[in-house]
Structure formats: C-alpha cells, structure tokens
N, C-alpha and C positions, 0 to 999 in steps of 0.2 A: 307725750301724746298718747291717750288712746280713746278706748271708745265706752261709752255708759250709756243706761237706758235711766231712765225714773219718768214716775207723771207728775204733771203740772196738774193741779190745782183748778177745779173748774167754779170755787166759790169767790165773788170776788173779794177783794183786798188785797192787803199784804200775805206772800207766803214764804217761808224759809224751806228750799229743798235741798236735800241732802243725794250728790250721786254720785254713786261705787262706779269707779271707771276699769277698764283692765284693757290690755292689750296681746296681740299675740304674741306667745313667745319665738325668739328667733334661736337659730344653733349656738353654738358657746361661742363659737366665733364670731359672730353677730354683733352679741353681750360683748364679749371683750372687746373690740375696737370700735362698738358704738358705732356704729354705720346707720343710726335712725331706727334699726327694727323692723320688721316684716311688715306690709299692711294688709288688710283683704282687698282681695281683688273683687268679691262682690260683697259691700258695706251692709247688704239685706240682711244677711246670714245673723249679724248682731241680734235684728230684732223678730225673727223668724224661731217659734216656739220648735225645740227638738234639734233642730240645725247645731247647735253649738257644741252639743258634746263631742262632738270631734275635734275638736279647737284645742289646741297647747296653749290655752294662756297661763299671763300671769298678772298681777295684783298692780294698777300703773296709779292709783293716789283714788282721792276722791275732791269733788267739786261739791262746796257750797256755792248754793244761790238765792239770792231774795227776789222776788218777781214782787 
C-alpha cells in the first residue's frame, strides 16, 4: 500500500497513466516484522505542495492505468 499523486487526462479517449507511488517509512522494526507500516494521519499532507519534505519515505511500486 501506499500513496501516489498523477493527473488524469482532461482530453477525451483512451489514456495510459503511469503513477510513482511511495509510502512512509516505518522504524527497522516496523520493516522487519511487517506490521503494515506507518500511515498518515492527515492524507492532505500527500498533496499539499512543501508539506512533504519532512516525510521519511520510501519508493512502494508504481501503478499503471488506462482510463
């Protein structure tokens, strides 16, 4: 699980998006026993410009989509 931003496409048709997702990082002991990982506790901070750089994340996959 984590969290990714992209935009949708305001022409119509078919469109292929591609979106970098990441999550927060938890303590080592988190990662090791896999306990699910941290979440936010406020989900805004994602898409609120400047907010993030405070964030320990790390790299959780990327989603393809075809709308």
């Amino acid at each position: 699980a984590g969290y990714g931003v992209c935009h949708v496409p305001s022409a119509p048709g078919c469109h292929r998006v591609t979106c970098v997702t990441w999550r927060p990082r938890g303590t080592r002991g988190q990662r090791l026993l896999g306990h699910g990982g941290p979440q936010l506790r406020v989900p805004e901070v994602a898409v609120t410009p400047g907010d993030r750089y405070r964030l320990r994340t790390e790299a959780a996959g990327t989603v393809h989509l075809e709308l």
